[in-house]
VOGU-3710 file (C-alpha; in Angstrom, 3 decimals, decimal comma):
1> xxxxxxxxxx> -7,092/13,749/26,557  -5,310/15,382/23,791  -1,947/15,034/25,811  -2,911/11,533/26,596  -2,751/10,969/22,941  0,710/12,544/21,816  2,391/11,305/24,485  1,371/7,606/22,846  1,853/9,525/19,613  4,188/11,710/19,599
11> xxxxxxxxxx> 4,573/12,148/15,984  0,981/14,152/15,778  2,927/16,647/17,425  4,377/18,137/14,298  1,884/20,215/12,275  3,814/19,044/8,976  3,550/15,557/9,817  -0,464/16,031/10,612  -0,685/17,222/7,456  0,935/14,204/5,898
21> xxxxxxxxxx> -1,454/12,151/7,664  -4,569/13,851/6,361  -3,001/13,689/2,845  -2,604/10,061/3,149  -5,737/9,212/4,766  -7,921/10,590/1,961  -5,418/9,335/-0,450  -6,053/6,056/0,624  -9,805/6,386/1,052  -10,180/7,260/-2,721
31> xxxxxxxxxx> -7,976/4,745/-3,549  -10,032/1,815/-1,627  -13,264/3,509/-2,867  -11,803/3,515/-6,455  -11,107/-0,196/-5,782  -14,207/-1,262/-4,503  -16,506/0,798/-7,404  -14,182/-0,797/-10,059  -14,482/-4,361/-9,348  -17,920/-4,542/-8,515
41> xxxxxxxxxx> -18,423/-2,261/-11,398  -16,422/-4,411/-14,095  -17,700/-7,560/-12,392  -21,476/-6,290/-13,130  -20,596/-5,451/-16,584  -18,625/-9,050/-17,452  -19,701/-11,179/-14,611  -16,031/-12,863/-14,804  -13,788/-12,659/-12,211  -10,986/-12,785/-15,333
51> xxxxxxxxxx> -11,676/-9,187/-16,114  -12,153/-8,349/-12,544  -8,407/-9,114/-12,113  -7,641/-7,083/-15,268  -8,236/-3,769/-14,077  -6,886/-4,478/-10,734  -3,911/-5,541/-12,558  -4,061/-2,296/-14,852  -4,364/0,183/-11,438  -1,602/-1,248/-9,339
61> xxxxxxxxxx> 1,300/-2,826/-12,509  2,057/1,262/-13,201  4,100/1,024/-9,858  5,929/-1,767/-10,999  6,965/0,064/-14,749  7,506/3,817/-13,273  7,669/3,154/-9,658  11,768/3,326/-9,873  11,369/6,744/-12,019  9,227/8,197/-9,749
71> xxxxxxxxxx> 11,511/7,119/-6,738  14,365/8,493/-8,523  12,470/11,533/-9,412  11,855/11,920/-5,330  15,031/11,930/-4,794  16,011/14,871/-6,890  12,804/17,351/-7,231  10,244/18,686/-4,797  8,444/15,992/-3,346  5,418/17,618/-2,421
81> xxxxxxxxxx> 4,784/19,345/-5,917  5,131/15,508/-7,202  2,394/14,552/-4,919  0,271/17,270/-5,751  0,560/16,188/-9,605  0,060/12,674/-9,057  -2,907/13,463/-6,850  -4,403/15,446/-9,766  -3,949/12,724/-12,612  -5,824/10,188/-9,939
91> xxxxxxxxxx> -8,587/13,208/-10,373  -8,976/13,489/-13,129  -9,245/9,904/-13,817  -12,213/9,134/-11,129  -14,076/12,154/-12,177  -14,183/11,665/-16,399  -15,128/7,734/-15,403  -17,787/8,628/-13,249  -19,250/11,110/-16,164  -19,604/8,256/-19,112
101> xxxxxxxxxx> -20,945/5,815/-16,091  -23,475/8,165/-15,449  -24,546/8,916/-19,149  -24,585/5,121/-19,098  -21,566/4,609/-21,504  -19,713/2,981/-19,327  -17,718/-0,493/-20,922  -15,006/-2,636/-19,304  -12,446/-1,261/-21,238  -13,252/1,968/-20,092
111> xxxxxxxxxx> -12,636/0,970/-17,040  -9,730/-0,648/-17,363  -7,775/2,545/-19,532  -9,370/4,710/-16,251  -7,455/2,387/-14,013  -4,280/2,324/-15,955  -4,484/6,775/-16,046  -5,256/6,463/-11,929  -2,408/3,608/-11,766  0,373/5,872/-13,500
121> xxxxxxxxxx> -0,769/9,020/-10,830  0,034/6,565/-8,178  3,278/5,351/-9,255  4,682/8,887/-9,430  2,920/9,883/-6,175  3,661/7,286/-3,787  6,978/7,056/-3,364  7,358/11,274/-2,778  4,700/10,691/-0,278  6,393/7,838/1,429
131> xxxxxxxxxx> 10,054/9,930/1,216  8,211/12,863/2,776  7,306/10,800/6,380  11,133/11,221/7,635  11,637/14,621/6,954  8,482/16,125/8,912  9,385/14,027/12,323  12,601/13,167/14,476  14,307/9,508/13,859  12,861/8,351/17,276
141> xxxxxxxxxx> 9,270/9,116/16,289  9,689/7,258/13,072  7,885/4,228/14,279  5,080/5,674/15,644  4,888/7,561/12,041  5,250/4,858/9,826  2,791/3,121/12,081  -0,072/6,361/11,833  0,405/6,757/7,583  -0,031/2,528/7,925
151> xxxxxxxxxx> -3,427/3,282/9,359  -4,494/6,160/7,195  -3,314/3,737/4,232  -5,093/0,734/5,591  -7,765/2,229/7,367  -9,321/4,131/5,377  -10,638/1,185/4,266  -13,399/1,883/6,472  -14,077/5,319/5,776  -14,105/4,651/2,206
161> xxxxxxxxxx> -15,917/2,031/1,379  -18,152/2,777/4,260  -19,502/5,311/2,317  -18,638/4,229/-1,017  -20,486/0,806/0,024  -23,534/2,583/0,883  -23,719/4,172/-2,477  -23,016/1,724/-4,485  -25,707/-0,090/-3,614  -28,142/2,858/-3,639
171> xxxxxxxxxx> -26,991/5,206/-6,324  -24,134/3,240/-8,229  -21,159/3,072/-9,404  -20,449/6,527/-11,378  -21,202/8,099/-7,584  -18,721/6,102/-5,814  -16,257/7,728/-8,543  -17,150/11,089/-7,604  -16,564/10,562/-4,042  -13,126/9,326/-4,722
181> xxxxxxxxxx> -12,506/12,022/-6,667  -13,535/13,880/-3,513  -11,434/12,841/-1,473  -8,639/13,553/-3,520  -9,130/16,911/-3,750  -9,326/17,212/0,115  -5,714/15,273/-0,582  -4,249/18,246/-2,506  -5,587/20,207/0,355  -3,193/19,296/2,757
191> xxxxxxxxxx> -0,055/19,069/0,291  -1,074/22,454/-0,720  -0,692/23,290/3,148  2,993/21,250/3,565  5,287/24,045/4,906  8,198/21,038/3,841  10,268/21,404/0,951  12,733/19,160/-0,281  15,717/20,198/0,662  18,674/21,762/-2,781
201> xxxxxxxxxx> 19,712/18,467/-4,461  23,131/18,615/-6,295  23,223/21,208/-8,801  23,328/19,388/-12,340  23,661/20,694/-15,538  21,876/17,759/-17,034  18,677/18,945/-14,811  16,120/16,903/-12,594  14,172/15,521/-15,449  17,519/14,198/-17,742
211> xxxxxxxxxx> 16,872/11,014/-18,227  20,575/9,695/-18,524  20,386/11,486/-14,684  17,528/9,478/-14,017  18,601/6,004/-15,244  21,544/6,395/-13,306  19,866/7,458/-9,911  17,738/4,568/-10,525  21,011/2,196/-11,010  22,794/3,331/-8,038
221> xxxxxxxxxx> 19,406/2,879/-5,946  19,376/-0,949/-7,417  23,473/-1,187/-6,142  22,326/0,248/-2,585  20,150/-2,252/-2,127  22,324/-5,315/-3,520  24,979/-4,268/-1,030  22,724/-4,142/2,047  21,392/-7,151/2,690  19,479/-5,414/5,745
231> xxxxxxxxxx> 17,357/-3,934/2,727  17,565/-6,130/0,239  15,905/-9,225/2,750  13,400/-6,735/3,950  12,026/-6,134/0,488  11,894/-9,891/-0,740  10,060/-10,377/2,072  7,470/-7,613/1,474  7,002/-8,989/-1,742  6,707/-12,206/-1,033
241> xxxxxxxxxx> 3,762/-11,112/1,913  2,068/-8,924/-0,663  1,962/-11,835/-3,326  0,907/-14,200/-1,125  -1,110/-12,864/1,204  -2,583/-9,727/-0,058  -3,539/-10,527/-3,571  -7,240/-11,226/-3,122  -9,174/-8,334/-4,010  -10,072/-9,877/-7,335
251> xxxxxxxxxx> -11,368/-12,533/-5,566  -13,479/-10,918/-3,275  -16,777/-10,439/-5,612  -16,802/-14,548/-6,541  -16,178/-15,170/-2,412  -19,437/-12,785/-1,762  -21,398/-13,930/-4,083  -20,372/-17,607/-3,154  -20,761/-16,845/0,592  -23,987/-15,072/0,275
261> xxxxxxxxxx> -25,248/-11,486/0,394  -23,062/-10,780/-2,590  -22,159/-6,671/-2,985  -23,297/-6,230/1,002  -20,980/-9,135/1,874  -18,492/-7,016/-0,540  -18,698/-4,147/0,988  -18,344/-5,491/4,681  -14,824/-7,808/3,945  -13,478/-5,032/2,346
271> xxxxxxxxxx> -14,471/-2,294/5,684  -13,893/-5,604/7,784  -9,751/-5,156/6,271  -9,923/-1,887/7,627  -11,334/-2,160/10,616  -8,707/-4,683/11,618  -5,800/-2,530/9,884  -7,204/0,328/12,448  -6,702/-2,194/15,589  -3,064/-3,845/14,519
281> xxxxxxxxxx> -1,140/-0,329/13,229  -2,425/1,526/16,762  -0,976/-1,604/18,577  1,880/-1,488/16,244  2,178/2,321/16,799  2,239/2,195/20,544  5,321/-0,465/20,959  7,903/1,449/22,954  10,775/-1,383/23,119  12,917/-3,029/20,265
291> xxxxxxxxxx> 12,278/-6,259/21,758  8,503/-5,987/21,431  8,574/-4,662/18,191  10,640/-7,905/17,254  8,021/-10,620/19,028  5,259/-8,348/17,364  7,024/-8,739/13,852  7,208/-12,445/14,307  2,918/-12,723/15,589  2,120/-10,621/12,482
301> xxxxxxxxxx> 3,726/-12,233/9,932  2,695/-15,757/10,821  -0,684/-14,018/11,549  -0,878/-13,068/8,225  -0,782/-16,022/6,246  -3,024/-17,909/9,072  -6,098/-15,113/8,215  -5,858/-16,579/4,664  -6,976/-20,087/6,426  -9,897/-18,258/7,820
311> xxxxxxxxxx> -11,012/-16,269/4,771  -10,830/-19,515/2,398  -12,903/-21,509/4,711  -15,496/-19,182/5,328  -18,966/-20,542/4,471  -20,950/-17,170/5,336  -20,821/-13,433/5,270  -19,854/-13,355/8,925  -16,873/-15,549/9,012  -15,702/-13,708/5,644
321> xxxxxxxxxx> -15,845/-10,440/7,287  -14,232/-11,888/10,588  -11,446/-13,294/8,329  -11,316/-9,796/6,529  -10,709/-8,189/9,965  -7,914/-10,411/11,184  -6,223/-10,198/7,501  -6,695/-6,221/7,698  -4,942/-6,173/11,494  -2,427/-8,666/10,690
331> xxxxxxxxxx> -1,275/-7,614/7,363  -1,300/-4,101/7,661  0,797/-4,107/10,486  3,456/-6,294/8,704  3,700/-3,295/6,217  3,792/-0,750/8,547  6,715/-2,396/10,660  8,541/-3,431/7,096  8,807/0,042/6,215  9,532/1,444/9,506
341> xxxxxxxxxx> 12,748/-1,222/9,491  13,375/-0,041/5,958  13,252/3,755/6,703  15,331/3,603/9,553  18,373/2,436/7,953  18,126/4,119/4,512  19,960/7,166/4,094  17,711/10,001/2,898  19,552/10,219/-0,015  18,749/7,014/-1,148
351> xxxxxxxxxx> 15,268/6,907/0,374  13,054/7,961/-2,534  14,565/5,480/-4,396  14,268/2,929/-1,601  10,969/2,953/-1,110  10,170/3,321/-4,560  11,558/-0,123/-4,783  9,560/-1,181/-2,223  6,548/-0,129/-3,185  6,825/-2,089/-6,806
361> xxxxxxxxxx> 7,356/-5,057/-5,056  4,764/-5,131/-2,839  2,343/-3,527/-6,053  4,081/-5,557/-8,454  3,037/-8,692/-6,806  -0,398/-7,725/-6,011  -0,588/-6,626/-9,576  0,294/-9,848/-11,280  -1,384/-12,124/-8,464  -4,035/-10,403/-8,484
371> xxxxxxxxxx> -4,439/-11,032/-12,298  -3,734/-14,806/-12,196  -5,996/-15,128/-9,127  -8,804/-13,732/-10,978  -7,902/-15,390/-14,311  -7,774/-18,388/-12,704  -10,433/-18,202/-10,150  -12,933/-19,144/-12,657  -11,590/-22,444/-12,988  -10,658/-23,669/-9,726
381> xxxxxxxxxx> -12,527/-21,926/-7,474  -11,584/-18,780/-4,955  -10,676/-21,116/-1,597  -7,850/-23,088/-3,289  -6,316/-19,445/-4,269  -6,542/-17,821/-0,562  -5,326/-20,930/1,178  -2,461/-22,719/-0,407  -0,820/-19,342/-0,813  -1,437/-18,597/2,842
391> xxxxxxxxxx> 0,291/-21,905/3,852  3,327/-20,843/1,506  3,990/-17,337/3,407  3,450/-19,170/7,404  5,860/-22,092/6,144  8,653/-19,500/4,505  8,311/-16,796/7,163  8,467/-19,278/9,759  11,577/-20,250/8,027  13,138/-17,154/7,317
401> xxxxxxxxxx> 12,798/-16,090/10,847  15,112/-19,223/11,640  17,446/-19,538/9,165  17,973/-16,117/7,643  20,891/-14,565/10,284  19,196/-10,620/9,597  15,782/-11,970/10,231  16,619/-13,949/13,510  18,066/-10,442/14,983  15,005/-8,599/13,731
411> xxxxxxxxxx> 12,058/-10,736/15,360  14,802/-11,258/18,707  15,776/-8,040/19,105  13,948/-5,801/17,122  17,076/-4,582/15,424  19,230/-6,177/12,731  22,811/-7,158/13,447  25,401/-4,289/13,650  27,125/-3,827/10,070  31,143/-4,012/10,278
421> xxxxxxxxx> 31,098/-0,556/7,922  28,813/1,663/5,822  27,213/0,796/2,803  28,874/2,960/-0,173  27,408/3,244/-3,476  29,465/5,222/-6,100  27,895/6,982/-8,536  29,336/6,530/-11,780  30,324/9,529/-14,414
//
């Protein structure tokens, strides 16, 4: 059985990268569980969707303000020891929010200035994390890497919530903060276990936290991208799927309630997304030719906007947990593949830095979406919001995948089309 399994997964193989898994799996679970606590928390306190949107706003816009720092930060310190730290800010902040909850102190802003102090742990955290997945497995396990972190990410929305569901509903909010708090710690855990460590950087007088140094890493990460167009299409795309597609949590407590069965119904779209995030990255993971991970690129991201359809239709608890399942399978395969594509061509390098970008385009957008979707979900109404922006992603993928010469190679072949020379990015004095 075992050998069953790492011969479809090879990458579990490597102790290192098992350990990166575990890290991001609980990771991710106290991030969804922080989610899920917040919003229903906030939207208990307020009963607006408006503020709802606020502190999901306030967790995820860090990545968009320090995201490049802590990408270029990656690329010239440890990047375990700036997981571990981030990982402990994100700690801190779930544990001191689920003390004044339980004295019963508990206001929205106090949520909101928790979210922004978990937020800013993130930002610095997530793109060492990300850098880390090359190092710890060979270039032709990559996929099947990406793919595995893609389903810790994404599903441990079911392990999370799961449990964070049932006690929310039982004992509250202030305990769903403990348990992401939790699983943080068992986070730390496995860094503390990494036998990795980032390889000497340059030796620089100026030293790793100079922040001329910095601004300039940052600079020459921006020119990397602006010369590749391999890259620089890749992450327009990811934040045009994120923005379009995956901005809805603030949404999600108006849709239950609307739908019936409201924090139940809350809890099960939100496990439903992971549940289906399980099912797409282990298909996703498992694709052994370039050719089918091209045709599976294409289904996925015109699956992605069509699970929108199905979500803003729904007119009861079981067809908005059946849309939350095909969004979760759809959508968090997209992701996984996006980065896999990205990874694969960035030098390492350049790779914090990368993926730091990345990552504040796909948070950025779910930041600020997320915050107009909420704001203006009390005026409109939550379908209008999951539907029209679901039409605009099928239309301009659909499109992109036609016109767009790097995109046509991608979802033909699976690779892009061969570049006449290197991409060289000079570092100025």
């Amino acid at each position: 059985m075992l050998t069953r399994i790492t011969e479809r997964h090879p990458s579990l193989l490597y102790a290192d990268f098992r350990r990166v898994f575990w890290n991001a799996f609980f990771a991710s679970a106290s991030f969804w569980t922080m989610l899920l606590a917040r919003g229903w928390l906030v939207y208990e306190l307020t009963g607006q969707g408006l503020w709802v949107g606020l502190v999901t706003f306030a967790g995820m816009i860090q990545m968009t303000v320090f995201g490049p720092i802590g990408g270029a930060l990656a690329d010239r310190a440890d990047r375990r020891l700036m997981a571990i730290g981030a990982d402990s800010v994100g700690i801190f902040a779930a544990i001191a929010l689920a003390a004044i909850t339980f004295a019963g102190w508990v206001e929205p802003w106090h949520v909101l200035a928790f979210a922004i102090i978990g937020g800013l742990g993130r930002a610095f955290g997530t793109p060492a994390e990300q850098a880390i997945i090359p190092n710890v497995v060979p270039q032709e396990h990559l996929l099947n890497a990406v793919a595995l972190s893609g389903i810790t990410r994404h599903g441990s929305r079911i392990a999370g919530p799961l449990i964070g569901g049932a006690l929310l509903t039982t004992l509250g909010a202030g305990s769903v903060f403990v348990l992401s708090g939790a699983f943080l710690v068992l986070a730390v855990h496995q860094l503390v276990r990494l036998e990795y460590r980032s390889p000497p950087r340059p030796s620089s007088a100026e030293g790793v936290f100079a922040v001329a140094g910095v601004y300039r890493d940052i600079l020459d990460g921006v020119r990397y991208v602006e010369r590749d167009p391999r890259v620089l299409i890749m992450l327009v795309l990811v934040g045009f799927h994120c923005g379009a597609t995956m901005a809805f949590d603030s949404m999600m407590p108006t849709l239950a309630t609307i739908v019936g069965g409201a924090d139940a119904t809350y809890s099960g779209i939100i496990v439903g997304i992971g549940a289906g995030s399980i099912i797409g990255t282990l298909i996703v993971s498992m694709l052994q030719s370039d050719a089918a991970m091209g045709r599976m690129f294409f289904i996925i991201g015109v699956g992605s906007g069509l699970s929108m359809f199905v979500i803003g239709f729904a007119t009861t608890p079981y067809l908005a947990v059946t849309g939350g399942v095909l969004a979760g399978a759809t959508q968090a395969s997209y992701m996984a593949m996006s980065a896999t594509f990205v990874q694969r061509i960035t030098p390492d390098e350049f790779r914090g830095r990368v993926m730091s970008l990345y990552v504040v385009l796909a948070a950025g957008h779910m930041a600020f979406v997320n915050f107009g979707f909420g704001w203006l979900s009390d005026g409109i109404g939550v379908r209008l919001l999951l539907i029209v922006p679901g039409v605009a992603w099928t239309v301009g993928f659909i499109a992109a995948s036609i016109l767009l010469p790097e995109v046509r190679a991608l979802v033909r072949t699976g690779n892009f089309r061969e570049r006449p020379e290197p991409v060289a990015v000079a570092a100025e004095a």
